[in-house]
C-alpha angles and dihedrals in degrees: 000000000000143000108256092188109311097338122097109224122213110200121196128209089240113026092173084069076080100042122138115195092329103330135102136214143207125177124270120194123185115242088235098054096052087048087050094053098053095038101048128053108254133153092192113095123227112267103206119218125245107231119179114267109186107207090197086231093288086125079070110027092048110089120236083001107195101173153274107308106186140345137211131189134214120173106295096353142070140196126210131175122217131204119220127182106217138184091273097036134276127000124185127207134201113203130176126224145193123239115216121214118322100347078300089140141345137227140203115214088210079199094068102063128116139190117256109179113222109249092234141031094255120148105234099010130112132124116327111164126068115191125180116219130171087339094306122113123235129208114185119191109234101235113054095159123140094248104045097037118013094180105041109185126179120225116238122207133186111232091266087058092247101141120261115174150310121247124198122274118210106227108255123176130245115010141323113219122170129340134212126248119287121262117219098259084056095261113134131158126246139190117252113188136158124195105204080218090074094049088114095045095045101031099197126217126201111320103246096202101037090063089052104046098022119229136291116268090246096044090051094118097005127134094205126078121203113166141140119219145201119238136164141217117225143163094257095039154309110297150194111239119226094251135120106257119236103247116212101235100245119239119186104285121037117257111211115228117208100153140063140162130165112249134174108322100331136010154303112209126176137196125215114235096310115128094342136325104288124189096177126170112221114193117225096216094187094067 
């Protein structure tokens, strides 16, 4: 999920669920809209629009395809990152797209994808957070605990997708699955989220920031973790700010968070399909 202009883009993981002759499709809401719905009283939902998303047949030439994991926008262009399950086990891919009109449609170019390995041996994990910094693109793998992955580093890219860099990760428990824009001193907001039924793939260790800031009141005996967090990019890494995270109150079965964007003065974050299709507004009260 990410802002393109002032329209907030829901992408599926399979945007060709949605095809119509050859051509995809992910959700599109107005910023107004969504303003609209949490300021005035309203009892009608938001009905997102369909709007064309050409997928450049990657759905088809990427093998064990397994879907679109995360987007990121910046001016005419987009980035979106792909997981594939392979022979040997999982591939992840990075790919650059137009945007036609305003945000009317948008379309894959299949000739500008490269290869990104996964950090750890994890069955359905790869990079799943693009992030756009001082015109450089950023992947970040989505486990980055000590036990899965002692040594976390995030890709850099420049805009043309040619390699750059890494940059160090801190370890940070659980899974990291989708980030905020970036503000201009590098800080930006992530998703933190842990599902008890991938104790045995992710084998946490102690919650590192936990043990600094304490729980949630909601999260004091929990198994499930649902958090956002603040990070920052830096010249020397990628690192945790010393601020108290925004815990996701808890209610009965984990929801599973993959999507974030700042907006007003919170927060819109989205699930995927578990337990059910979310759009929620957190409100970020210290701001």
């Amino acid at each position: 999920m990410a802002w393109c202009r002032d329209h907030l883009i829901l992408l599926p993981q399979y945007p060709g669920q949605y095809r119509t002759d050859a051509t995809g499709f992910v959700f599109s809401i107005p910023r107004d809209q969504i303003s609209d719905y949490l300021n005035i009283s309203s009892e009608s939902g938001i009905k997102p629009d369909m709007i064309p998303f050409d997928q450049g047949g990657l759905d088809q030439s990427v093998a064990g395809f397994e879907g679109f994991e995360s987007i990121a926008f910046f001016e005419e262009h987009f980035f979106v990152s792909i997981e594939s399950r392979q022979g040997g086990g999982m591939m992840g891919y990075l790919v650059k797209g137009v945007v036609q009109g305003d945000c009317e449609a948008l379309a894959v170019d299949p000739d500008s994808i490269i290869e990104v390995a996964p950090q750890a041996d994890l069955d359905n994990m790869s990079d799943e957070t693009l992030m756009i910094y001082q015109d450089q693109l950023f992947s970040i793998y989505e486990a980055n605990g000590e036990n899965v992955n002692p040594d976390p580093i995030a890709h850099v890219f420049d805009l043309g997708l040619d390699y750059i860099e890494v940059r160090p990760l801190p370890n940070i428990e659980y899974r990291i699955t989708d980030a905020t824009d970036v503000d201009e001193d590098g800080k930006f907001w992530a998703i933190n989220y842990f599902f008890p039924g991938d104790g045995k793939k992710l084998k946490p260790a102690i919650d590192q920031i936990a043990m600094e800031f304490g729980l949630g009141d909601s999260h004091m005996g929990a198994e499930g973790v649902e958090r956002i967090i603040a990070m920052q990019i830096t010249d020397g890494g990628i690192i945790l700010i010393d601020e108290t995270p925004i815990y996701i109150e808890l209610s009965g079965e984990s929801r599973n968070w993959e999507g974030i964007v700042r907006f007003e003065n919170g927060f819109l974050i989205v699930t995927d399909k578990f337990p059910t299709t979310l759009l929620a507004f957190v409100e970020d009260i210290d701001n």
